[in-house]
C-alpha positions as CSV (number, residue, x, y, z in Angstrom):
1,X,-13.0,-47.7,-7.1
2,X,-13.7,-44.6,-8.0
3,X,-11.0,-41.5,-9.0
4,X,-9.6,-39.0,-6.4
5,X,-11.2,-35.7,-7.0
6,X,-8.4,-33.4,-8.7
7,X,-7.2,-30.6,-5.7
8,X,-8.0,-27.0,-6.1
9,X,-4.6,-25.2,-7.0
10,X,-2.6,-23.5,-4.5
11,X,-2.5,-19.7,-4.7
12,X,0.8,-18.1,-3.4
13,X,1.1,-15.5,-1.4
14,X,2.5,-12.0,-3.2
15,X,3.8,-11.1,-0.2
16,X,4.4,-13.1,2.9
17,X,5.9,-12.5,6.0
18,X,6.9,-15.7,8.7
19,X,7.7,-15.0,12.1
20,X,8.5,-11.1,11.9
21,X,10.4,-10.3,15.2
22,X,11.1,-6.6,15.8
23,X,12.7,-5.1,19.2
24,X,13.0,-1.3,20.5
25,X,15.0,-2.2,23.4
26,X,13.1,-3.5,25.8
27,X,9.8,-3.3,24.1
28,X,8.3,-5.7,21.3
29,X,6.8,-4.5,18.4
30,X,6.4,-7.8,16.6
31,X,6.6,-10.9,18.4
32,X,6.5,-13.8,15.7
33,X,4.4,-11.7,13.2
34,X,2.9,-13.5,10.2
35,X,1.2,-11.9,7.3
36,X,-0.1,-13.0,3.5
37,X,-1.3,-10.7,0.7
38,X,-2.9,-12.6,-2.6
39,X,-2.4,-11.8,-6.0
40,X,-5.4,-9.5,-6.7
41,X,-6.6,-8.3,-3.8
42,X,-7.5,-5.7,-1.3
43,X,-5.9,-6.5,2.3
44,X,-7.6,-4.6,5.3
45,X,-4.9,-4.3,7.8
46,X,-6.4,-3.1,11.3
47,X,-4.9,-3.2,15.3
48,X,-5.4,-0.5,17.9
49,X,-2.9,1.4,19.3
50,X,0.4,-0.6,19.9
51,X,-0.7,-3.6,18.1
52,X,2.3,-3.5,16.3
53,X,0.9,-2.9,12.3
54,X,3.1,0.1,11.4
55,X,6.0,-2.3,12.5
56,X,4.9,-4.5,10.2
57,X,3.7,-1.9,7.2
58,X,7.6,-0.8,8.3
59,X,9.2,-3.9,7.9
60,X,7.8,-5.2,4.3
61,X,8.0,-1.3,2.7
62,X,11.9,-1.7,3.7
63,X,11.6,1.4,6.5
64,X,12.2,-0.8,8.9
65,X,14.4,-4.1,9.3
66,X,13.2,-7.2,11.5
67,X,15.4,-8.4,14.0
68,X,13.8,-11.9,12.9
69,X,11.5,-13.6,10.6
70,X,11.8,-14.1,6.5
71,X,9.8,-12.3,4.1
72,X,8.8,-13.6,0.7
73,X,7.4,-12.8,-2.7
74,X,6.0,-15.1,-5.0
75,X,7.3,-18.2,-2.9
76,X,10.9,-16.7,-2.8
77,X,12.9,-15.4,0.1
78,X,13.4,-11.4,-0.2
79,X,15.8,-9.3,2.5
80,X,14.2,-6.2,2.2
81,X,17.0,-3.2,4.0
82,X,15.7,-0.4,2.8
83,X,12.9,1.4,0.8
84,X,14.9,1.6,-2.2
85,X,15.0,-2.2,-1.8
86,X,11.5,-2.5,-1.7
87,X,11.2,-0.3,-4.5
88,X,13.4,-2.6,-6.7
89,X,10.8,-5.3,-5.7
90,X,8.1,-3.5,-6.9
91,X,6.6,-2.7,-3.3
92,X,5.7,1.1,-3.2
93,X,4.5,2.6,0.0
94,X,2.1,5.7,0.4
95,X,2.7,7.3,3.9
96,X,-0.1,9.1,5.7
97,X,2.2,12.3,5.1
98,X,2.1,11.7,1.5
99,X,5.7,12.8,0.7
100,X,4.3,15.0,-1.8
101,X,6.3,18.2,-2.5
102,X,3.5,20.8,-2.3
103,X,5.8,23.6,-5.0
104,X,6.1,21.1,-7.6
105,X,3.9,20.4,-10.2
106,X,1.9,17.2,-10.5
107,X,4.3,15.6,-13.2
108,X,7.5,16.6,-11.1
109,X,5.7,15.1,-8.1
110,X,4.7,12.0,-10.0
111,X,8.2,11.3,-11.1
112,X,10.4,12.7,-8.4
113,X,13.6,10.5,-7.9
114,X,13.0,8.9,-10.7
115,X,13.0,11.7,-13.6
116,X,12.9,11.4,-17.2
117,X,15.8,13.1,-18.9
118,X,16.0,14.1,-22.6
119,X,17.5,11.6,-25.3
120,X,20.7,12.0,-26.6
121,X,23.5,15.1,-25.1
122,X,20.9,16.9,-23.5
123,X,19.9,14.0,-21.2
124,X,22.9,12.3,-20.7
125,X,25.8,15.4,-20.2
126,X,23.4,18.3,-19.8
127,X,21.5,16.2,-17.4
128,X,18.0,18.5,-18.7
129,X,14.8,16.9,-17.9
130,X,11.9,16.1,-20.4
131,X,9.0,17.7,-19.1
132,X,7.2,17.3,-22.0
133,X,7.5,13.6,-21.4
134,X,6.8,13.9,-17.8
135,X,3.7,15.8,-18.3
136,X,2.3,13.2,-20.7
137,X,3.1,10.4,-18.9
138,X,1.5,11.6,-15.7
139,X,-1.8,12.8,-17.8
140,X,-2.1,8.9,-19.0
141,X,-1.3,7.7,-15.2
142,X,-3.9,10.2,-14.0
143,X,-6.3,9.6,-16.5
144,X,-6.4,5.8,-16.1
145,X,-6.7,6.0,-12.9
146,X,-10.1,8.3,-13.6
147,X,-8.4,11.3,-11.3
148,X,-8.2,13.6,-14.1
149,X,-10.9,16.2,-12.4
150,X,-7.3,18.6,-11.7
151,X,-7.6,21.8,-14.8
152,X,-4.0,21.1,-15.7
153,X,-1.2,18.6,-15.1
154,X,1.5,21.7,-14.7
155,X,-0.4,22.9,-11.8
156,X,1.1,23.0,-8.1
157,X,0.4,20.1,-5.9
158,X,-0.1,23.4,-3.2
159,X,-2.9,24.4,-4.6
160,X,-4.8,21.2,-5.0
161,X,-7.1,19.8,-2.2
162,X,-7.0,16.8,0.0
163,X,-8.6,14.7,-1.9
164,X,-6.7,15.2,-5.0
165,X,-2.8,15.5,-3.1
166,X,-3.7,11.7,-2.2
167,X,-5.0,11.0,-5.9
168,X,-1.2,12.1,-7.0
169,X,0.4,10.1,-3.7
170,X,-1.4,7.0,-5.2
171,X,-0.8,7.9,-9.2
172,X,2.7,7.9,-8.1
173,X,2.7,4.4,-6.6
174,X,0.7,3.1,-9.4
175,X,2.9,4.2,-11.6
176,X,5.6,2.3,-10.3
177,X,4.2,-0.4,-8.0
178,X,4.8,-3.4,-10.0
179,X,3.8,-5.7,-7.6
180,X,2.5,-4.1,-4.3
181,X,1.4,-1.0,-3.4
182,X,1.0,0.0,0.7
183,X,-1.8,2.8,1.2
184,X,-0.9,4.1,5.4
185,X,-4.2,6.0,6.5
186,X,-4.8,7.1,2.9
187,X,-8.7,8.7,4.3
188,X,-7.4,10.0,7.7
189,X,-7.4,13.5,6.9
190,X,-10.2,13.9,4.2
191,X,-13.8,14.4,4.1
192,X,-16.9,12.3,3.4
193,X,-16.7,13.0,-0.3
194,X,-13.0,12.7,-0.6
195,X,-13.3,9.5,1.1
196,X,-15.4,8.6,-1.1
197,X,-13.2,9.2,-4.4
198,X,-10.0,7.7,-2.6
199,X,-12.1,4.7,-2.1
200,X,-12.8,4.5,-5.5
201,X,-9.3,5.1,-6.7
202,X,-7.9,1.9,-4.5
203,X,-10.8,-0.4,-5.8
204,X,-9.4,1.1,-9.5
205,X,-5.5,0.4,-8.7
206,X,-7.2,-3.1,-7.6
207,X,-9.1,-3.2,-11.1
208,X,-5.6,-2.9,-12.9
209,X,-4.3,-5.8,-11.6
210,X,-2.3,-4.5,-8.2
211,X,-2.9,-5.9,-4.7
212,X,-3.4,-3.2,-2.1
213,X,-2.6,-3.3,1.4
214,X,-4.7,-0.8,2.9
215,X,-4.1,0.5,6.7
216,X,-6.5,2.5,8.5
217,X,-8.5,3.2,11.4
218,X,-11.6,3.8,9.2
219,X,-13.8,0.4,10.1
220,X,-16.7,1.3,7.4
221,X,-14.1,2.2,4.8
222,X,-11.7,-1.1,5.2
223,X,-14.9,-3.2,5.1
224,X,-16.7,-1.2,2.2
225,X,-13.5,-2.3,0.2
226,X,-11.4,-4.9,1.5
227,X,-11.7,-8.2,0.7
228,X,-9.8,-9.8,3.5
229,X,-9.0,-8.1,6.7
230,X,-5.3,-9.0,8.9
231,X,-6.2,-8.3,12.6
232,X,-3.1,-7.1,14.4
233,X,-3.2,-7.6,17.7
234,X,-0.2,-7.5,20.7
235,X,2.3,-7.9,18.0
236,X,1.3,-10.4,15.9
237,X,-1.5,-11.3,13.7
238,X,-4.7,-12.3,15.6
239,X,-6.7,-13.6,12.7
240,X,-7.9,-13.2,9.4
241,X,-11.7,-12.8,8.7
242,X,-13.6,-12.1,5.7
243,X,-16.1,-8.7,6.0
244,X,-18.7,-10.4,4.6
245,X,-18.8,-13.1,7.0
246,X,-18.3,-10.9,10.4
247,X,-19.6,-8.0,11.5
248,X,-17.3,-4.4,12.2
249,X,-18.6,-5.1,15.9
250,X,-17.0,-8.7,15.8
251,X,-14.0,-7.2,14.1
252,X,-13.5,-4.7,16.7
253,X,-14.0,-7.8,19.7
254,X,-11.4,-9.3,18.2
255,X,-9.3,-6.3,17.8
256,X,-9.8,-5.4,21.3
257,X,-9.0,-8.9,22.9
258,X,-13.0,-9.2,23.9
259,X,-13.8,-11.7,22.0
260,X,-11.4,-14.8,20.8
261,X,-9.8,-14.9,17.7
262,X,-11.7,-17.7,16.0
């Protein structure tokens, strides 16, 4: 009698979400949403209008509370109330507004909230700030991240372009993502080249050993860098396919409710 064959270990989830209710009066958002991320990857999440994905981008970045449903990471039940929370857990969240504050300098914009204050009297009574610190520390994030095209880390984040606003948005979440870091629309209002460099940056962030869950609209830019992609559809998750086994036409079908979910 020959020997069972040993079974492939089970990878869990980074991030899960089970039955994700939420509820705006009378209108469902999520109805019974499910959602995985693996360690390592790049998650495509796509839905048209009203499928219910910012509800669910909402709802594991802590903006947003479910009415129903558990959330997890690394196999272990997480109540996530508020962004803070999330942050705690190592979940940072890029918004498609970027939250950047366009008079600051890239190093104050990098660390805002979450300053560095000098050692000793000055830090702790005087409450001054270390920008020397600052500065160095966001010239290394910068740098690793292969962003470091900006002439100088003291400049205003008002006079950089697009392309490079979005390289500091994600800098900042790299910097402090731990586990997860959320990229809403990161392309929507850029060009073909700085597309191209923020596609470059996520597959980077990815390279350093952080998941990515990546929203947008963009079909040839989630499959150009995803390697799984969540279809959202009437509220809850329609399927998962891989974009090197379907097409962006199939994708879209499915998406759309023309073609089934298989």
């Amino acid at each position: 009698m020959s020997a069972a064959a040993p079974q492939a270990p089970t990878v869990t989830p980074i991030l899960e979400a089970k039955g994700l209710v939420k509820r705006f009066g009378n209108v469902t958002a999520l109805d019974g949403a499910d959602f995985e991320l693996m360690p390592g990857e790049i998650l495509g999440v796509i839905g048209d209008n009203g499928a219910g994905k910012s509800s669910l981008i909402k709802c594991l970045s802590g903006a947003q509370v479910p009415d129903e449903g558990t959330v997890r990471m690394n196999g272990e039940d997480v109540v996530i109330r508020t962004p803070l929370e999330a942050r705690a857990l190592g979940i940072e969240t890029v918004y498609q507004t970027l939250a950047v504050s366009p008079a600051l300098d890239i190093a104050d914009n990098l660390y805002l909230g979450r300053e560095i204050r000098k050692p000793g009297f000055q830090g702790k009574v005087l409450r001054r700030l270390d920008k020397k610190a600052m500065r160095a520390e966001a010239k290394h994030q910068m740098s690793d991240l292969g962003i470091m095209t900006i002439q100088k880390i003291e400049q205003q984040v008002e006079s950089l372009s697009g392309g490079q606003r979005q390289g500091v948005a994600v800098a900042r979440a790299a910097a402090f993502g731990s586990k997860v870091i959320i990229l809403d629309e990161p392309t929507a209002a850029l060009g073909v080249k700085e597309s191209g460099k923020v596609l470059d940056l996520i597959q980077k962030v990815r390279q350093n050993g952080l998941p990515v869950i990546l929203i947008s609209h963009n079909m040839p830019h989630v499959f150009e860098v995803a390697d799984r992609i969540h279809i959202q559809r009437l509220g809850r998750r329609a399927t998962v396919v891989d974009p090197k086994e379907r097409t962006p036409n199939e994708v879209v079908a499915i998406m759309t409710g023309a073609a089934p979910a298989t």
